[in-house]
C-alpha positions in Angstrom: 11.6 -22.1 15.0 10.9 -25.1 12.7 9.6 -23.7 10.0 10.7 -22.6 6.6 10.9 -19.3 5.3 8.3 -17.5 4.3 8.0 -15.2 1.3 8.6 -12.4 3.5 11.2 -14.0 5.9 13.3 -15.6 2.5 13.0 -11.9 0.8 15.3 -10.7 3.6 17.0 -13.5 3.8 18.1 -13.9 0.4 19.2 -10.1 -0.8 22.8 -9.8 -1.6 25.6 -9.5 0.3 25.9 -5.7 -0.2 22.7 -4.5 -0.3 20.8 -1.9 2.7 17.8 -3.1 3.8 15.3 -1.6 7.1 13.3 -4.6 7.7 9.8 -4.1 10.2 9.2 -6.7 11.9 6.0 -7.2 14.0 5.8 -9.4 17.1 5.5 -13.3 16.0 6.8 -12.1 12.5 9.8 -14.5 13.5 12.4 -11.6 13.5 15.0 -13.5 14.9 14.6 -16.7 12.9 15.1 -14.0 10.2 18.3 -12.4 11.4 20.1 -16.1 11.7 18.9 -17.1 8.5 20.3 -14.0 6.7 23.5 -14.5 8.4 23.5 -18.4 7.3 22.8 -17.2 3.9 25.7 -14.8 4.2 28.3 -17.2 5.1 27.3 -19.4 2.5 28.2 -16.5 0.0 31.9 -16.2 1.1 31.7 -13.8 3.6 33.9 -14.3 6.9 32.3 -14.6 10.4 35.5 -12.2 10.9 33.6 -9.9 8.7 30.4 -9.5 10.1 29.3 -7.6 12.7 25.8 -8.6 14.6 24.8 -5.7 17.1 21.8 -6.0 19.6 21.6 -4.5 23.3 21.9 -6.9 26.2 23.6 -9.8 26.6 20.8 -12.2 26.6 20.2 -11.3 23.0 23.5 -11.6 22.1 24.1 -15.2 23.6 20.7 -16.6 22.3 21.4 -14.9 18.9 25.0 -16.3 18.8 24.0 -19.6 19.8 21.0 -20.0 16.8 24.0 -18.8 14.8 25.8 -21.6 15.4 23.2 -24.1 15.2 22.8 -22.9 11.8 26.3 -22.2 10.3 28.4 -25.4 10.0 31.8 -24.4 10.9 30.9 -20.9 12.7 32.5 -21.5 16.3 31.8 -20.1 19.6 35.0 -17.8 19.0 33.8 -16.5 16.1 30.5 -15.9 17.1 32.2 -14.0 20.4 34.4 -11.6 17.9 31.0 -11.5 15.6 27.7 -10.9 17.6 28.4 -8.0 20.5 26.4 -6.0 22.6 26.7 -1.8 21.5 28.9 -1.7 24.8 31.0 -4.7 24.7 32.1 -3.8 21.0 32.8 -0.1 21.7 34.8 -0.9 24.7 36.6 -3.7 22.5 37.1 -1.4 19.7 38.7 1.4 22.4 41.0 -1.2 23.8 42.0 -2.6 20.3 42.4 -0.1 18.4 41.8 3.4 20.2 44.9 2.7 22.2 42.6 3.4 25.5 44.7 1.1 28.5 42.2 -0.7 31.4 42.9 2.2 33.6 41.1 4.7 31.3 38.5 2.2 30.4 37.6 1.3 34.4 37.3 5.3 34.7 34.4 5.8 31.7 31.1 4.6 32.0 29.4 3.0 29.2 27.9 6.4 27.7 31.1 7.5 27.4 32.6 4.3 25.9 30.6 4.9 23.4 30.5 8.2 22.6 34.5 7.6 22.7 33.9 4.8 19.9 32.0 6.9 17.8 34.2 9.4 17.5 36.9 6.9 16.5 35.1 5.3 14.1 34.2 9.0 12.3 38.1 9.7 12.2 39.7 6.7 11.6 37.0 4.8 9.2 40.0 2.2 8.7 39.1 0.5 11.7 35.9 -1.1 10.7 37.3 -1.7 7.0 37.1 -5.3 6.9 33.4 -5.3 7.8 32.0 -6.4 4.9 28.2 -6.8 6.4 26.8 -4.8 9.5 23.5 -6.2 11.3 21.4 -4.6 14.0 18.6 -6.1 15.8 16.0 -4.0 17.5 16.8 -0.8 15.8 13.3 1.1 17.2 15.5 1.5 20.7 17.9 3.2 19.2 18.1 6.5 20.6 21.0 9.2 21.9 24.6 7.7 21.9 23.6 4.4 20.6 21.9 5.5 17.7 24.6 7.8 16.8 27.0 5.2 16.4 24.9 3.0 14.3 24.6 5.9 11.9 28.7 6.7 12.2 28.9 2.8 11.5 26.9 3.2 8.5 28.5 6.4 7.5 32.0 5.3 7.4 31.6 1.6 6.5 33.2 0.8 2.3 30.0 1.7 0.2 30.2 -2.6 -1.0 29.6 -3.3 2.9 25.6 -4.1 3.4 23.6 -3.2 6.2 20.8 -4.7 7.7 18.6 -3.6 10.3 15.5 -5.1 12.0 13.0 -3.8 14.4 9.4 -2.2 14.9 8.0 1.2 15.2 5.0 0.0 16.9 7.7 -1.3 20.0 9.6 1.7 20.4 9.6 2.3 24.2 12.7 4.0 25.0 12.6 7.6 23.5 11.4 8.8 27.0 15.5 8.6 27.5 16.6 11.6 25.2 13.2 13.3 25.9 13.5 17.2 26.7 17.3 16.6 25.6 18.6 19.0 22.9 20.3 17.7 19.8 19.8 14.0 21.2 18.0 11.3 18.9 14.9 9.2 19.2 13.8 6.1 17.3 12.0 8.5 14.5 14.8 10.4 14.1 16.9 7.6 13.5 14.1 5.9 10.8 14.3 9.3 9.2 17.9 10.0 9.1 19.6 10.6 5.8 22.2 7.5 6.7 19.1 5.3 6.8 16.3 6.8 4.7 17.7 6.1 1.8 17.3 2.1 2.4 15.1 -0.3 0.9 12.1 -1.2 3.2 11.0 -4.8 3.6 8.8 -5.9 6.3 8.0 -9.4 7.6 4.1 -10.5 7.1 3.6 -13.5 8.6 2.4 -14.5 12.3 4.3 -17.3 13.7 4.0 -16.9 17.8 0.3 -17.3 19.0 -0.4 -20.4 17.3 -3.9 -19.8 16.3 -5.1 -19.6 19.8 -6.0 -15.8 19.9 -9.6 -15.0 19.9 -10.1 -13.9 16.0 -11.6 -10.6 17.4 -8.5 -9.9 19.0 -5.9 -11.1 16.4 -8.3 -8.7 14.1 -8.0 -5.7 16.6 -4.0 -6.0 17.6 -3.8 -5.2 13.7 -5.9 -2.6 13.9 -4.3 -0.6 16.5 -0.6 -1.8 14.9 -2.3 0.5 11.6 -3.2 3.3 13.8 0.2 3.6 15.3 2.3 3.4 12.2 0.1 6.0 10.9 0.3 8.6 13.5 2.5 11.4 13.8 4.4 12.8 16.5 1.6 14.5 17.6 -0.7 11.8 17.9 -3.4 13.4 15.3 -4.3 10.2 14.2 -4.5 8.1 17.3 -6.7 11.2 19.0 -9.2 11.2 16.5 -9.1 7.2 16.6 -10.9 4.7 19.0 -8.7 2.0 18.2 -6.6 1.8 21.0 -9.1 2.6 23.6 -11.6 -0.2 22.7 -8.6 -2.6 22.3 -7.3 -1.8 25.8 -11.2 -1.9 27.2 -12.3 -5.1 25.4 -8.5 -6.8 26.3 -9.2 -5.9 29.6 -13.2 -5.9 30.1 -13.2 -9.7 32.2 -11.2 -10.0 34.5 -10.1 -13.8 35.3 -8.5 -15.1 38.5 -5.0 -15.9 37.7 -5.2 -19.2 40.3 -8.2 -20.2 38.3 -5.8 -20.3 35.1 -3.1 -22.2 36.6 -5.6 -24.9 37.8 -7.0 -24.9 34.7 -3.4 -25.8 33.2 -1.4 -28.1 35.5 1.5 -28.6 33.1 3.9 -26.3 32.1 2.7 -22.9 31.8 4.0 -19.8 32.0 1.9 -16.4 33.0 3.4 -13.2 32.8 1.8 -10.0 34.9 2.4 -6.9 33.1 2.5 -3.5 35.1 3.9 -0.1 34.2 6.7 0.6 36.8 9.3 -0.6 39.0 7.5 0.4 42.3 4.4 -1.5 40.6 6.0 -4.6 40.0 7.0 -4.8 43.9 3.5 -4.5 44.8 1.7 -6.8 42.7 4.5 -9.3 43.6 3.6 -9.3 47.0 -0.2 -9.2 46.4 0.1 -12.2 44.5 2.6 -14.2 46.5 0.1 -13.8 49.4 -3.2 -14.9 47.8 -1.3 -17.6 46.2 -0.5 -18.6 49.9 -4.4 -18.6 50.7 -5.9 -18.9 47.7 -4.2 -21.5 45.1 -5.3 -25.5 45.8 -3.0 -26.5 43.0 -1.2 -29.2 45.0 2.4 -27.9 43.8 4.4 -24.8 44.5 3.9 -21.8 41.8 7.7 -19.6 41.7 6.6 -15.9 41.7 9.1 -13.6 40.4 9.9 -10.2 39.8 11.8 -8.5 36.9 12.2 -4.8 36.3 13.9 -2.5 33.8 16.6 -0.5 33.8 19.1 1.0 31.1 20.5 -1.3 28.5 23.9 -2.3 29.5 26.2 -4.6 29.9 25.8 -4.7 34.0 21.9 -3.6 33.6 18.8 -4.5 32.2 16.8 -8.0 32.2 19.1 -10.3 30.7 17.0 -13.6 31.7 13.2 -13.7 32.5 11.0 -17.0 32.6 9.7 -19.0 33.8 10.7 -21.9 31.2 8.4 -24.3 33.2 5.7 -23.3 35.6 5.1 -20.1 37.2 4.4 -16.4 37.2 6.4 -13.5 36.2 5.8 -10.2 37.0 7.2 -7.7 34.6 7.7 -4.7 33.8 6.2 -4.1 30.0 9.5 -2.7 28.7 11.4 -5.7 30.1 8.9 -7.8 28.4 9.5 -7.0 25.3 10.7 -9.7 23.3 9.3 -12.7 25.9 5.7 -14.2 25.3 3.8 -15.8 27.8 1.3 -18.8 28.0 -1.2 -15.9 29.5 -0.8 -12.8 30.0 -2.5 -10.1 32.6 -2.8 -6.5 33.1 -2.4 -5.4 36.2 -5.3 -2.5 37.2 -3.4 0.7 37.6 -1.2 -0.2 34.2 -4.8 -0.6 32.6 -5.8 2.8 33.9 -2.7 4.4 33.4 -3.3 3.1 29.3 -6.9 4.2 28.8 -5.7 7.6 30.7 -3.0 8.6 28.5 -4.8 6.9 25.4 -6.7 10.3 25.6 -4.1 13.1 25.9 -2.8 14.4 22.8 1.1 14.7 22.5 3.7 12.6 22.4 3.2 10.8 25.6 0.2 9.4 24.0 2.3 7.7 21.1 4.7 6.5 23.9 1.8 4.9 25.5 -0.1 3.5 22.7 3.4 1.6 21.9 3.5 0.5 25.5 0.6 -0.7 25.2 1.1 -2.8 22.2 3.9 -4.3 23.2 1.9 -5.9 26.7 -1.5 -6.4 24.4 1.0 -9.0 22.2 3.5 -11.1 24.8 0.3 -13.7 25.1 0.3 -16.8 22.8 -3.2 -17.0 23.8 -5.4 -15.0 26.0 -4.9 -11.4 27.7 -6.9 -10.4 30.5 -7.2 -8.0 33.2 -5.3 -8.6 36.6 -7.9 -10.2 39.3 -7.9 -11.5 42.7 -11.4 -13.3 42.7 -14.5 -11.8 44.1 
């Protein structure tokens, strides 16, 4: 991003060395320019790439936070930003190998829940191996849930009391609590927001708006934070949200004109990128083929448009969507949890993920709040306009 700080962004970036922040960071709020920034500050304090340890989920993440790092941190290498900024599983399986004494053969044999499950219980016992830590950072702390969140907070428990935490992400884009769902004693994102370890932290939030570029109808901009406030003020139970027409409208008016997606691509003949937003795997298939074929028939752009596909799976090393485009021309379809974190040029719906919505968007329970987020996180991936999936008259 090529922009300064502002006052939100530069009061994260500039707290002390020691201090234990929860930052929320809303979509466009320029999280990530944050993150770097802070750790750019943070070297220039005196602290060590050595000790600092940057945490986020999949590798793609990782390699684009490491190299930002870089860009910014005269003198930070690549090998220090491969020791500093991990994946959750790369850095317990590292920390098993190091330090846990576990050999190859016992490390090929566990998968990556129980890498880290095996890491957490080292660090709870033997506290001395993350002593030279002297700063912790974890991106996108809302997905925290069951194992994973359980060793942030065993991180946090056993790190020196002069080691400073901080941790970025957004309520409002929590979509993976339907993992420890109907599981006993596991954790979901609230739990985590609430525990002791982390309650007690100063909360900051970034303010600012930095990704659509002012090309976002004003009543939408005005309604995105409109349903953001309805969210965050819900409960589990969704009292709020029930009693609340925000999200329905949102959905409906997002939704209420459908546009031919060959129309937009004609209407742009640059680069442009359009992301097709649909609710499962299975989904993703069809619309795919759908719109490969009417592309075939239908499109009289003169040049070939890629369509792709990219589901979700569980964060991992091996899983998950670690690269999504396109950077140039062409149409994604994708999953909405495997969107999170890309934008688009344009953005569309498709119909049954627009049904499914407004259907949920009515239940009580807390299916509805996992939906309202859901739907959220596809009503912001657009730098401009959002529409409803069509295939012409």
């Amino acid at each position: 991003m090529g922009f300064d700080p502002d006052d939100s962004q530069a009061d994260v970036i500039m707290r002390g060395p020691e201090e234990r922040v929860l930052v929320t960071a809303g979509p466009g709020s320029g999280k990530t320019f944050t993150l770097v920034k802070r750790v750019a500050r943070l070297v220039a304090s005196g602290i060590r790439p050595s000790e600092m340890l940057v945490m986020s989920f999949t590798r793609a993440a990782v390699t684009e936070v490491a190299g930002r790092i870089r860009g910014d941190c005269e003198g930070v290498s690549e090998e220090d930003t491969a020791r500093m900024v991990r994946t959750f599983d790369s850095w317990a399986t590292a920390l098993l190998r190091d330090d846990g004494g576990y050999g190859a053969d016992v490390l090929d044999e566990m998968d990556y829940t129980d890498r880290i499950e095996a890491a957490t219980a080292l660090v709870g016992s033997r506290p001395e191996v993350i002593a030279g830590v002297r700063h912790l950072v974890v991106d996108e702390v809302q997905d925290l849930v069951g194992v994973r969140a359980d060793l942030v907070l065993a991180l946090i428990r056993s790190l020196p009391a002069t080691c400073g935490v901080t941790l970025l992400g957004d309520p409002c884009q929590a979509l993976y609590d339907y993992q420890v769902d109907g599981e006993a004693g596991e954790m979901d994102s609230d739990g985590f927001r609430a525990s002791e370890e982390v309650s007690g932290f100063e909360a900051l939030a970034l303010a600012g708006e930095h990704r659509s570029g002012g090309s976002r109808p004003a009543w939408f901009s005005d309604d995105l934070a409109s349903m953001r406030e309805s969210i965050l003020a819900s409960d589990r139970r969704m009292s709020g949200l029930r009693t609340s027409s925000t999200l329905e409208d949102m959905v409906e008016r997002a939704c209420a004109a459908p546009w031919d997606v060959t129309d937009d691509l004609a209407e742009h003949p640059g680069p442009y990128s359009v992301g097709v937003l649909v609710r499962t795997n299975r989904e993703a298939v069809d619309v795919a083929g759908m719109i490969g074929v009417y592309l075939m028939v239908s499109y009289r752009g003169g040049d070939d448009v890629p369509c792709r596909v990219v589901t979700h799976g569980p964060y991992s090393d091996e899983e998950g969507p670690d690269e999504v485009g396109p950077a140039g021309r062409g149409i994604t379809v994708i999953t909405v949890h495997a969107s999170k974190g890309r934008q688009y040029d344009s953005v569309y719906i498709a119909p049954k993920t627009t049904d499914w919505f407004l259907d949920c968007l009515f239940l009580a329970g807390r299916d509805s709040l996992a939906e309202a987020r859901a739907a959220y996180v596809a009503l912001t991936r657009s730098k401009g306009q959002t529409r409803a999936l069509s295939f012409g008259a």
